[in-house]
Backbone and ligand atoms as CSV (ligand in chain L), in Angstrom:
chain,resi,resn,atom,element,x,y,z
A,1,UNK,N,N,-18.276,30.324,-14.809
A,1,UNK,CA,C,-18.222,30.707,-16.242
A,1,UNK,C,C,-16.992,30.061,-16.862
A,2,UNK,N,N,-16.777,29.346,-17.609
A,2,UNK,CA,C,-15.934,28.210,-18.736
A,2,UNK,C,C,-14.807,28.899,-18.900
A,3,UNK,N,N,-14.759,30.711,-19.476
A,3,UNK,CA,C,-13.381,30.974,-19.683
A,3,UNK,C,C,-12.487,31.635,-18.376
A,4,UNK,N,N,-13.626,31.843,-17.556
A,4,UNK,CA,C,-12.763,32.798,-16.537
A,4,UNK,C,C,-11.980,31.533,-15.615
A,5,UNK,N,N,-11.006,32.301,-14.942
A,5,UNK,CA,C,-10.121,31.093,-13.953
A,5,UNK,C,C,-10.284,32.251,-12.660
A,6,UNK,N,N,-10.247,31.812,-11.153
A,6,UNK,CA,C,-9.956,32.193,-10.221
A,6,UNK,C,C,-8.298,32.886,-10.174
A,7,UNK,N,N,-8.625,34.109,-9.814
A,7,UNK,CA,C,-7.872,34.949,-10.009
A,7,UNK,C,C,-6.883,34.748,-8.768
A,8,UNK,N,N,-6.581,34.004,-7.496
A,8,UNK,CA,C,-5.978,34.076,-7.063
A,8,UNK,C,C,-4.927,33.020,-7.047
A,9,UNK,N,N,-3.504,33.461,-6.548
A,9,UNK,CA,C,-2.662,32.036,-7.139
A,9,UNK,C,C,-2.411,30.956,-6.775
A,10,UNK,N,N,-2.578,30.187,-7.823
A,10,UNK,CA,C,-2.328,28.462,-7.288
A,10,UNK,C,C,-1.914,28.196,-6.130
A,11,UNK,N,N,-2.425,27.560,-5.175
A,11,UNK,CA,C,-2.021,26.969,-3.794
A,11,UNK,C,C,-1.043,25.791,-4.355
A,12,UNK,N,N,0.310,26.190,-3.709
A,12,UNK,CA,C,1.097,24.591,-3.547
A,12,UNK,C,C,1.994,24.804,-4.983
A,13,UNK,N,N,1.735,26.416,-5.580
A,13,UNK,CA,C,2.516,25.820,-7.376
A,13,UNK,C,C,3.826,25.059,-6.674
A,14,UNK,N,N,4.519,25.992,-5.596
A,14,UNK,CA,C,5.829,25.567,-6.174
A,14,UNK,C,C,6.250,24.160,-6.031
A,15,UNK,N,N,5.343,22.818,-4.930
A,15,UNK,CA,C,5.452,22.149,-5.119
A,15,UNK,C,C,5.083,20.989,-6.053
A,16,UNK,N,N,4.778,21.483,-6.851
A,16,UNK,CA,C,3.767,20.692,-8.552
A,16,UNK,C,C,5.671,21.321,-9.097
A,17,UNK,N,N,6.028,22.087,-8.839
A,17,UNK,CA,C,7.088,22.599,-9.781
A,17,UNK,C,C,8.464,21.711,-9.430
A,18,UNK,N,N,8.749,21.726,-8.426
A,18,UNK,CA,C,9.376,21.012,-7.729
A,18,UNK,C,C,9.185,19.290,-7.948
A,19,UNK,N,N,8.053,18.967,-8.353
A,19,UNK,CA,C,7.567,17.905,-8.333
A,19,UNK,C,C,8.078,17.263,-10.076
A,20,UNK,N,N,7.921,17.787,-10.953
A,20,UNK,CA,C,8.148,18.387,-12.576
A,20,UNK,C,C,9.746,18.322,-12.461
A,21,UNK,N,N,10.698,18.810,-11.544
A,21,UNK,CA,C,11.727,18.904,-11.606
A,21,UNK,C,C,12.145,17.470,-11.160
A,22,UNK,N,N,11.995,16.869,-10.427
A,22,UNK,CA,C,12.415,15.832,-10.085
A,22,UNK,C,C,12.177,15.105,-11.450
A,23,UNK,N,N,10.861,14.813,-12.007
A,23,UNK,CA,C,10.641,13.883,-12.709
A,23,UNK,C,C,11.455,14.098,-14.031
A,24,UNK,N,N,11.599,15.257,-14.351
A,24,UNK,CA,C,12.819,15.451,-15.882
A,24,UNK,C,C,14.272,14.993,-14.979
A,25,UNK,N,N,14.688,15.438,-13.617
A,25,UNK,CA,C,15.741,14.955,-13.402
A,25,UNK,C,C,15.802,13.001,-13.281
A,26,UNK,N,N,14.945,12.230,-13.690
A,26,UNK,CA,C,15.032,11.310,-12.798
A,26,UNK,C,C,14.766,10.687,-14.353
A,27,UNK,N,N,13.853,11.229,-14.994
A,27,UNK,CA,C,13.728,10.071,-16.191
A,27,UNK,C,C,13.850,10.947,-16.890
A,28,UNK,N,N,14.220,12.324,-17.730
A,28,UNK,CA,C,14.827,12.418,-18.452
A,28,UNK,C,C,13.395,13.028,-19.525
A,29,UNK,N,N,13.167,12.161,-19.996
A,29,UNK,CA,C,11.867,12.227,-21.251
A,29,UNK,C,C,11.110,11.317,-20.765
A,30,UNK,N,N,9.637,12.240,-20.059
A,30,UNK,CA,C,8.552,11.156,-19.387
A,30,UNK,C,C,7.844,10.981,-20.795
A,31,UNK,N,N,8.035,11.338,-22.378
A,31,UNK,CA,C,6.668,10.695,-22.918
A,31,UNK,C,C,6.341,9.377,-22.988
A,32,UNK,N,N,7.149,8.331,-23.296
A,32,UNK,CA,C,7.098,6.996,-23.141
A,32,UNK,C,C,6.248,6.276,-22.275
A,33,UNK,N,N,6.375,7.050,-21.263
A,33,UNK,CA,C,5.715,6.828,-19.328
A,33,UNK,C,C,4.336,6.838,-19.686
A,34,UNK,N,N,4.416,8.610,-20.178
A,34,UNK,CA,C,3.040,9.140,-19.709
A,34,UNK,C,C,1.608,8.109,-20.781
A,35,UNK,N,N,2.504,8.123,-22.280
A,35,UNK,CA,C,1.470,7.292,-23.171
A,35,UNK,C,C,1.320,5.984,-23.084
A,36,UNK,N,N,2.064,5.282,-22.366
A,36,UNK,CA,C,1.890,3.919,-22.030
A,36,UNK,C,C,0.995,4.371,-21.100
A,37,UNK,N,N,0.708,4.338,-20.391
A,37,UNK,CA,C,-0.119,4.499,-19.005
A,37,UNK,C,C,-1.634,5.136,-19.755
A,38,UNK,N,N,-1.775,6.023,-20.291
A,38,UNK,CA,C,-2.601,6.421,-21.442
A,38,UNK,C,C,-3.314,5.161,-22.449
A,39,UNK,N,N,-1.824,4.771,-23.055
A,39,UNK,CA,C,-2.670,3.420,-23.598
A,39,UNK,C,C,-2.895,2.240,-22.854
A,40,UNK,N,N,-2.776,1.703,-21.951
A,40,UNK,CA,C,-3.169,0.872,-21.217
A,40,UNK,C,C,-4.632,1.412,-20.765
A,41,UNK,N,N,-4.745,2.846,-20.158
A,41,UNK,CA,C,-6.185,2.981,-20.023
A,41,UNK,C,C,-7.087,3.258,-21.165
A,42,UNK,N,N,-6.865,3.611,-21.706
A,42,UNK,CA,C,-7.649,4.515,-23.276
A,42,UNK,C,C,-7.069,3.383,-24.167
A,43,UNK,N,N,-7.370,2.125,-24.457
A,43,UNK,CA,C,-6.354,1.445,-25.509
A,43,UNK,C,C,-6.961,1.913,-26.939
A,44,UNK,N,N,-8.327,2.930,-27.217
A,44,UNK,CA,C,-8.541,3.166,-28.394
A,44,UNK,C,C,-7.944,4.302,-28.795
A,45,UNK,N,N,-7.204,5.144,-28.052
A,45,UNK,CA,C,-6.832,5.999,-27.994
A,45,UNK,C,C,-5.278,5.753,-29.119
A,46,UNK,N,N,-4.978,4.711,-29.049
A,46,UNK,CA,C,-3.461,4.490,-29.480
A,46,UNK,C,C,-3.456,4.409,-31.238
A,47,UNK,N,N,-4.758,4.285,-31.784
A,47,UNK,CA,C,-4.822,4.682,-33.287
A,47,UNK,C,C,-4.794,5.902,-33.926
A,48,UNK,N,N,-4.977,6.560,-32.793
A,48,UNK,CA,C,-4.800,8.321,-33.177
A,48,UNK,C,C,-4.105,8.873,-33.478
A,49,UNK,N,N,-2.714,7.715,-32.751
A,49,UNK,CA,C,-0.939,8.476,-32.780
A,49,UNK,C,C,-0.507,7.044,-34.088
A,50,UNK,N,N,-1.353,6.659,-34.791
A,50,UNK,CA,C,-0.909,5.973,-35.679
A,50,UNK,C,C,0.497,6.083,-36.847
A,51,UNK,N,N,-0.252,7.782,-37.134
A,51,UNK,CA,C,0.736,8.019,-38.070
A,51,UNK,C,C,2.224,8.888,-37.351
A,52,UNK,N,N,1.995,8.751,-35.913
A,52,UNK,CA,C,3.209,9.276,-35.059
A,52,UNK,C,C,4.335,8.463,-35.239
A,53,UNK,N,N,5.103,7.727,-35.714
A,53,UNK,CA,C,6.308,6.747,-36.028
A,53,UNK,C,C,7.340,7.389,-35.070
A,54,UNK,N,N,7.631,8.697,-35.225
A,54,UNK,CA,C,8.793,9.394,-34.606
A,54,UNK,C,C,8.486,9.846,-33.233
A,55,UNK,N,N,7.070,9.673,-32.709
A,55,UNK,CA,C,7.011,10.007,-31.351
A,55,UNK,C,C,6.957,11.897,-31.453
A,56,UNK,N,N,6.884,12.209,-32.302
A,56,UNK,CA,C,7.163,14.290,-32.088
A,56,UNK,C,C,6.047,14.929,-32.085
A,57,UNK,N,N,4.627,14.274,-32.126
A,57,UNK,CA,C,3.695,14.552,-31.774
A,57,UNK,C,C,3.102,14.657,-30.413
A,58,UNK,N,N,3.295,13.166,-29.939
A,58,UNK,CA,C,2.931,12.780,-28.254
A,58,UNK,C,C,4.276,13.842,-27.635
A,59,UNK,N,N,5.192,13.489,-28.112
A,59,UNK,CA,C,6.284,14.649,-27.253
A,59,UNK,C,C,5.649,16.323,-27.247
A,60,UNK,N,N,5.386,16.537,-28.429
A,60,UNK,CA,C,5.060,18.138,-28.547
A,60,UNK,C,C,3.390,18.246,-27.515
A,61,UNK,N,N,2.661,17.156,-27.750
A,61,UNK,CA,C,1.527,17.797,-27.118
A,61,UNK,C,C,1.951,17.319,-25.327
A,62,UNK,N,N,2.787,16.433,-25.201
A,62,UNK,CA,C,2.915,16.555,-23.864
A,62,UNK,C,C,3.792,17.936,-23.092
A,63,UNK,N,N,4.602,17.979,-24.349
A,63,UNK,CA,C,5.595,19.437,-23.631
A,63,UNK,C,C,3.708,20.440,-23.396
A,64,UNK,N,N,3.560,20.490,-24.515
A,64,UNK,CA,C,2.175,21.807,-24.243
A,64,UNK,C,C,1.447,21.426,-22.930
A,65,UNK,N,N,1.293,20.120,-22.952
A,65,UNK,CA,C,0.305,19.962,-21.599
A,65,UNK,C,C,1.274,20.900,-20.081
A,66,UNK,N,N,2.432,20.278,-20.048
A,66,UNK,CA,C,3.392,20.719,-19.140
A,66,UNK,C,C,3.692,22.373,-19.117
A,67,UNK,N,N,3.611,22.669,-20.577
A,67,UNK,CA,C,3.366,24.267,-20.060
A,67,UNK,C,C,2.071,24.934,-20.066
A,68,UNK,N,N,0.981,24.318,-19.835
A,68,UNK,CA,C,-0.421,24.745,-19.480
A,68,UNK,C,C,-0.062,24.373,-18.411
A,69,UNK,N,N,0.185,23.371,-17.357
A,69,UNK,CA,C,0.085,23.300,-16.080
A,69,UNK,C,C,1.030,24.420,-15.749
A,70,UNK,N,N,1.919,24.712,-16.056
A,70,UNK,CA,C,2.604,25.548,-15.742
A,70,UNK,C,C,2.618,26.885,-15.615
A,71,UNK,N,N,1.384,27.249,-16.600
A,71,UNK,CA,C,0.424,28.745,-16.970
A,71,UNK,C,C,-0.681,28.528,-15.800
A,72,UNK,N,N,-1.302,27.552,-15.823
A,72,UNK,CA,C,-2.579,27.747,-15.087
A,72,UNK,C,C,-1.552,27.584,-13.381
A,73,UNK,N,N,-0.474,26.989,-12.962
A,73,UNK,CA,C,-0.161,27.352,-11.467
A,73,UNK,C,C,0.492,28.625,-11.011
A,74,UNK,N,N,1.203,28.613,-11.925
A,74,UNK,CA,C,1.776,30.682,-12.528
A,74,UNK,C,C,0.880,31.844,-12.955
A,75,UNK,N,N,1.368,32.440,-14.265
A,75,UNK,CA,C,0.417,33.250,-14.630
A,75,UNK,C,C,-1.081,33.201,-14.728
A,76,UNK,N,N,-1.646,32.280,-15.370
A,76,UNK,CA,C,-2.387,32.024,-15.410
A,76,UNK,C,C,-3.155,32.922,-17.097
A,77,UNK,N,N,-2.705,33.186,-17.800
A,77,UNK,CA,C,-2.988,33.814,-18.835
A,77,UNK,C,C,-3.923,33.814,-20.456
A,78,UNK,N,N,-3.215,32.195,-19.960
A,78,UNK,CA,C,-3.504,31.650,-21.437
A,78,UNK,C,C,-4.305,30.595,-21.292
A,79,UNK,N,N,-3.972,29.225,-20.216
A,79,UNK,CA,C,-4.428,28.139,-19.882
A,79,UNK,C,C,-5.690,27.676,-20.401
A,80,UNK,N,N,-6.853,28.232,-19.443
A,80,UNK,CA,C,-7.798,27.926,-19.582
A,80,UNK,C,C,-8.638,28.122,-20.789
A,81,UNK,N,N,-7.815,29.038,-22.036
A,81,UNK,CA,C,-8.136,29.243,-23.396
A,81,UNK,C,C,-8.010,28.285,-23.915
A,82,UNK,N,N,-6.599,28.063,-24.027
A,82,UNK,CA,C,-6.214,26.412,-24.678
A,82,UNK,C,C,-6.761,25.590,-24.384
A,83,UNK,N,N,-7.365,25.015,-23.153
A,83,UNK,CA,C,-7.706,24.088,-22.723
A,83,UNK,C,C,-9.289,23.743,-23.773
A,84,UNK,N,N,-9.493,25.357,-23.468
A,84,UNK,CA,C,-11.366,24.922,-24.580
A,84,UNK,C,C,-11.349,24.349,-25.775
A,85,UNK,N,N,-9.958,25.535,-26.521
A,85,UNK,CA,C,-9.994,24.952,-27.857
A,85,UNK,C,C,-9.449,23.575,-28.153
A,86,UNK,N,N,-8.195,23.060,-27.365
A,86,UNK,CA,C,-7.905,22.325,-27.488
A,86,UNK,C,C,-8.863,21.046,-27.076
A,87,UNK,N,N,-10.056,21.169,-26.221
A,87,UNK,CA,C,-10.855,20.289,-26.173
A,87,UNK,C,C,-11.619,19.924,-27.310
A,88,UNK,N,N,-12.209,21.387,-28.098
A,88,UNK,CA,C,-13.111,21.141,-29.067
A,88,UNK,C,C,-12.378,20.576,-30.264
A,89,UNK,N,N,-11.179,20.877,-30.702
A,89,UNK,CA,C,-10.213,20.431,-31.330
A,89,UNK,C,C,-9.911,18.891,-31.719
A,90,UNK,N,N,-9.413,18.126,-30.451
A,90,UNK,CA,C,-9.363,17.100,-29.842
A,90,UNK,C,C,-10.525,16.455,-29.981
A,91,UNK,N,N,-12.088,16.822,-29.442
A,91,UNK,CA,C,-13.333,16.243,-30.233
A,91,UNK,C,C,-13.855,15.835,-31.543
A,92,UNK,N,N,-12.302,16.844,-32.429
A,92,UNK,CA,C,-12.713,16.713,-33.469
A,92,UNK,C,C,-11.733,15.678,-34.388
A,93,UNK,N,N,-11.119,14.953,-33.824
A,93,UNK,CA,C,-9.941,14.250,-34.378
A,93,UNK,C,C,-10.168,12.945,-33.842
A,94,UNK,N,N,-11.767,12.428,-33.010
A,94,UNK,CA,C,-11.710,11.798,-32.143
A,94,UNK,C,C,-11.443,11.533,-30.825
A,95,UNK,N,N,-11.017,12.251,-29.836
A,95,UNK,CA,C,-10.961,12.194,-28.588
A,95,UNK,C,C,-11.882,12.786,-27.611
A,96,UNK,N,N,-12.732,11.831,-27.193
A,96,UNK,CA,C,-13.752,12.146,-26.318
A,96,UNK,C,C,-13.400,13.509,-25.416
A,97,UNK,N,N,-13.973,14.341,-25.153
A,97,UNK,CA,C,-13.812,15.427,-24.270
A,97,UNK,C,C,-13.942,14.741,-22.734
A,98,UNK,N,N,-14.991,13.844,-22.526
A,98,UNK,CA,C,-14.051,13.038,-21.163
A,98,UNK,C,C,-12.810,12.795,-21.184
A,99,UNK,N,N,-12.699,11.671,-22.174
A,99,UNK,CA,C,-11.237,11.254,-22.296
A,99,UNK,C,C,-10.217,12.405,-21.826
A,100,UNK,N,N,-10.477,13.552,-22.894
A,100,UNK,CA,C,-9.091,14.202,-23.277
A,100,UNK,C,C,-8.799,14.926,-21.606
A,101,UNK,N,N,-10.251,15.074,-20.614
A,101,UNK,CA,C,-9.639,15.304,-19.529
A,101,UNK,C,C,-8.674,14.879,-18.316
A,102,UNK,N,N,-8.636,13.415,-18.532
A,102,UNK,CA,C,-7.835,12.241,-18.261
A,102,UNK,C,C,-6.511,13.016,-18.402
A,103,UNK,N,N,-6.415,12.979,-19.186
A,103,UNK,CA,C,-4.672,13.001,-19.508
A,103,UNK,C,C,-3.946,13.713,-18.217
A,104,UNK,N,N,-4.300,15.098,-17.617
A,104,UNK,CA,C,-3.408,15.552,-16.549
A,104,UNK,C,C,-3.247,14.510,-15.640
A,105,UNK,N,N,-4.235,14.020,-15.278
A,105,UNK,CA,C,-4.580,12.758,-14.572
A,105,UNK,C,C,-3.629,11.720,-14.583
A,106,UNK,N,N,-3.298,11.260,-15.918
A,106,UNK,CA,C,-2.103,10.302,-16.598
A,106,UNK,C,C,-0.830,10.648,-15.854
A,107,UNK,N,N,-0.348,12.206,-16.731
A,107,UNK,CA,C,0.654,13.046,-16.228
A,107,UNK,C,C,1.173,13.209,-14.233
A,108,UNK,N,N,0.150,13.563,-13.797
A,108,UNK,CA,C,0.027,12.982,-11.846
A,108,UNK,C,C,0.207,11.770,-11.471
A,109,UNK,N,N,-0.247,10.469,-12.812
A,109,UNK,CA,C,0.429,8.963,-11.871
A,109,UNK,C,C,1.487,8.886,-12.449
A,110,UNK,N,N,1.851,9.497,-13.645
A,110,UNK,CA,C,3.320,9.070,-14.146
A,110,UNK,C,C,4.475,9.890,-13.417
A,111,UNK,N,N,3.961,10.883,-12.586
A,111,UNK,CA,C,5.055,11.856,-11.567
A,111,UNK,C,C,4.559,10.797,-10.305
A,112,UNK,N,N,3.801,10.820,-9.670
A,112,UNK,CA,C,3.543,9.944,-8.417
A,112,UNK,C,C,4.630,8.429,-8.837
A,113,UNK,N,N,4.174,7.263,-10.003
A,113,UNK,CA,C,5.060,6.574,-9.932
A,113,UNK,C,C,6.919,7.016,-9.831
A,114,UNK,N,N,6.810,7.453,-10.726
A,114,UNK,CA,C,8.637,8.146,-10.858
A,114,UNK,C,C,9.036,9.005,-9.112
A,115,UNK,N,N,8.385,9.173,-8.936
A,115,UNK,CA,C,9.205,10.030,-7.489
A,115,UNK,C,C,8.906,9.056,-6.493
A,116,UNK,N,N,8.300,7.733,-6.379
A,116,UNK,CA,C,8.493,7.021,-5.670
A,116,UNK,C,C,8.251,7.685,-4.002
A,117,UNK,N,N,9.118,6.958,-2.921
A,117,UNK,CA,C,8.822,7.777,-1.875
A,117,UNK,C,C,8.553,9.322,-1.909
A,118,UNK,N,N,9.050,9.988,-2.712
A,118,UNK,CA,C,9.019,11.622,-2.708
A,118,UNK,C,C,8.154,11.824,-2.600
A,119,UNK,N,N,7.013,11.470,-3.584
A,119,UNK,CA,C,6.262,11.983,-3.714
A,119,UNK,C,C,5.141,11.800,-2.208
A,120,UNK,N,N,4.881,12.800,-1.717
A,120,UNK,CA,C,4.598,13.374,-0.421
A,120,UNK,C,C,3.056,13.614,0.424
A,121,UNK,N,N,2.602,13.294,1.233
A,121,UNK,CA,C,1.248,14.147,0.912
A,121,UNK,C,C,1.123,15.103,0.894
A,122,UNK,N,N,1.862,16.278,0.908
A,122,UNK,CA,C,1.920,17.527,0.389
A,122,UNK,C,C,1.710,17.319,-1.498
A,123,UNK,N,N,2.484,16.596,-1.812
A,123,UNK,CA,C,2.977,16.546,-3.340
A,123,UNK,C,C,1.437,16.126,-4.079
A,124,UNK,N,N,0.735,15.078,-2.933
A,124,UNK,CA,C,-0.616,14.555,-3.483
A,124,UNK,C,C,-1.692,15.454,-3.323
A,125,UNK,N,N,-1.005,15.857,-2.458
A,125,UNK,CA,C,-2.636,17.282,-2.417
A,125,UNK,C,C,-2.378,18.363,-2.963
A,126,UNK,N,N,-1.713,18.859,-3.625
A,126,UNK,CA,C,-0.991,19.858,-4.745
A,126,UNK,C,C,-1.600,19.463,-5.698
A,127,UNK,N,N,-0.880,17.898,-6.512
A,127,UNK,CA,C,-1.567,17.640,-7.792
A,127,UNK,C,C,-3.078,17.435,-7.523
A,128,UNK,N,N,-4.123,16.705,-6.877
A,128,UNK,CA,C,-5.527,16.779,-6.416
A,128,UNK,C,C,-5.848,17.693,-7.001
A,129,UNK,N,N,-5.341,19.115,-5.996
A,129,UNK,CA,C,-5.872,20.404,-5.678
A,129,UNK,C,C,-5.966,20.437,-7.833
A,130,UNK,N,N,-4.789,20.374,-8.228
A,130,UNK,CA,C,-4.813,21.112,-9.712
A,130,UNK,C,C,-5.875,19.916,-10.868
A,131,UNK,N,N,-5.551,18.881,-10.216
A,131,UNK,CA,C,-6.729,18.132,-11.314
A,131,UNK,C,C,-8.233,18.926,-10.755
A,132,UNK,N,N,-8.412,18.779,-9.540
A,132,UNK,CA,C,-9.924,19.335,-9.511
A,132,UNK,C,C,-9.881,20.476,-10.276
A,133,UNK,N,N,-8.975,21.238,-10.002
A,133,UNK,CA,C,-9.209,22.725,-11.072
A,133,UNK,C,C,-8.908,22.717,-12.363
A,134,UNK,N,N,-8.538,22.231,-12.640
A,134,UNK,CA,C,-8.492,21.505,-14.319
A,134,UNK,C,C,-9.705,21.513,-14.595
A,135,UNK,N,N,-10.081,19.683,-14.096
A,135,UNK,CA,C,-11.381,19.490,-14.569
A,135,UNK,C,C,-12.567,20.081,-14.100
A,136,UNK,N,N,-12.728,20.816,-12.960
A,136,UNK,CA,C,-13.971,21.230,-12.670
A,136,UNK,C,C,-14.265,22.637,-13.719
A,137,UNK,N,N,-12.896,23.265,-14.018
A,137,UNK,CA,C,-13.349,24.682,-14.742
A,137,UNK,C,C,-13.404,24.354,-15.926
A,138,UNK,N,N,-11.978,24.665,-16.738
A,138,UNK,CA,C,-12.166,24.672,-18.571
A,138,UNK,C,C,-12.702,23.372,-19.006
A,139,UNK,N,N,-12.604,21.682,-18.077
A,139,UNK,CA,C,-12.613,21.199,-19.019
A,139,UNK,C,C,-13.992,20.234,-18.937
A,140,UNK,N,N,-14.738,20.606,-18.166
A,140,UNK,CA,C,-16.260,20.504,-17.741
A,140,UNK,C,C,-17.669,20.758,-18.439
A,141,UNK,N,N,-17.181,21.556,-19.117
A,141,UNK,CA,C,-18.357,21.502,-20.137
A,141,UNK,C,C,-19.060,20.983,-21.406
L,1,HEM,C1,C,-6.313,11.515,-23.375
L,1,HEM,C2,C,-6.241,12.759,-23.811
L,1,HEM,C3,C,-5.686,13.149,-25.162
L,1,HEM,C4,C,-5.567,12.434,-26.331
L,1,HEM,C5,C,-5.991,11.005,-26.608
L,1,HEM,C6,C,-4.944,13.295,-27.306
L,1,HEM,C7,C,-4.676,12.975,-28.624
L,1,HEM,C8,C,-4.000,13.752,-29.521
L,1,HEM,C9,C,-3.704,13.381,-30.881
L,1,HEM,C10,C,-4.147,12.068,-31.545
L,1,HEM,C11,C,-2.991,14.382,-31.437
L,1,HEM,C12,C,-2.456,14.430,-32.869
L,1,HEM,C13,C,-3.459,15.109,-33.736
L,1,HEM,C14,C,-3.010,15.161,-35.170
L,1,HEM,O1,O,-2.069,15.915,-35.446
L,1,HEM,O2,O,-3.583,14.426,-35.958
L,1,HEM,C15,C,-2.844,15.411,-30.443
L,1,HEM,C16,C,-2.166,16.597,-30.641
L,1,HEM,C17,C,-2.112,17.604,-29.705
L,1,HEM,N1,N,-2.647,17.603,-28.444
L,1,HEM,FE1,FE,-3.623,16.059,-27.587
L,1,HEM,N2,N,-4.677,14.522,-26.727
L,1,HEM,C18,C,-5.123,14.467,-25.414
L,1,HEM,C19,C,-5.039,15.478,-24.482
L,1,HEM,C20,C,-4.475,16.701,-24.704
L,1,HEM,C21,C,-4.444,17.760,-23.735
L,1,HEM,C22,C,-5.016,17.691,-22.309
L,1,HEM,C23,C,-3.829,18.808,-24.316
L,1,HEM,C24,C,-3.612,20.127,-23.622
L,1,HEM,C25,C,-2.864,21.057,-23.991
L,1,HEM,C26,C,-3.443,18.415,-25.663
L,1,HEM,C27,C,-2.759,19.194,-26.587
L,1,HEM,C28,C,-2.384,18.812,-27.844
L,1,HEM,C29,C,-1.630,19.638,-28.767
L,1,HEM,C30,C,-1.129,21.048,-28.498
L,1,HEM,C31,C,-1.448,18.868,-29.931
L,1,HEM,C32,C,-0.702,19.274,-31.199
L,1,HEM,C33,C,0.714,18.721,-31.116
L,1,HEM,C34,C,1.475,19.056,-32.394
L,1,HEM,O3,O,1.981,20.163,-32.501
L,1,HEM,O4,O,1.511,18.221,-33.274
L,1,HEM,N3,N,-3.857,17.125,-25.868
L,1,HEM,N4,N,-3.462,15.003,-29.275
């Protein structure tokens, strides 16, 4: 069922958290990272943030993405709400609901590149584990 989430808690949060920490310690402000990598795959995607000049858009919706991952490996409260509306939302401004599931996706190679050796196979089967649950629940339909 689309809104409910598995009630038991995230396997591996604390290393997705741990993982998040490195990458603000190491680069500071990943949006640059994460939307290049975004526009290189999605290059139609980059007319959307047209009227973004100052970047406080891609920054604000990436902070939100980072605290939905952060709801759905924690509490779990809110996540999978946002995720709907923000899909249907996002459909409506132009961004394919495939597409817009991509993005955590983005967010996992732009932490995998930046942590370099760190990043672990523990660290890879953590993020896995949370894209499958991403995309198989809220953002699947
Ligand atoms: C490839 C996937 C995505 C693309 C291309 C995309 C594109 C956009 C665009 C163009 C805007 C600006 C809309 C406007 O104000 O005109 C936006 C805003 C926003 N996006 Fe995304 N988005 C994607 C994925 C996501 C995901 C997964 C989330 C999950 C939370 C999200 C959350 C938001 C939020 C909260 C805003 C509003 C930011 C603000 O306060 O201005 N987006 N997105």
């Amino acid at each position: 069922m689309l809104l409910s989430m598995d009630p038991r808690p995230f396997p591996h949060a604390d290393v997705i958290t741990a993982s998040l920490a490195l990458l603000a310690e190491r680069v500071g402000d990943p949006t640059p990272l994460v939307y290049a990598r975004l526009f290189a795959a999605q290059p139609d995607m980059a007319a959307l943030f047209c009227n973004d000049a100052s970047g406080a858009v891609r920054g604000e919706m990436l902070a939100r993405v980072f605290d939905t991952i952060l709801d759905y490996i924690g509490e779990r409260s809110w996540a999978a709400h946002l995720l709907v509306a923000e899909r249907d939302n996002h459909a409506a401004y132009g961004v394919p609901p495939a597409v817009f599931a991509t993005f955590f996706g983005m967010v996992a190679a732009t932490v995998r590149d930046v942590l370099g050796p760190d990043w672990t196979a523990e660290t890879a089967m953590a993020w896995d584990a949370l894209l499958d649950a991403v995309e198989a629940a809220p953002l699947s339909a």
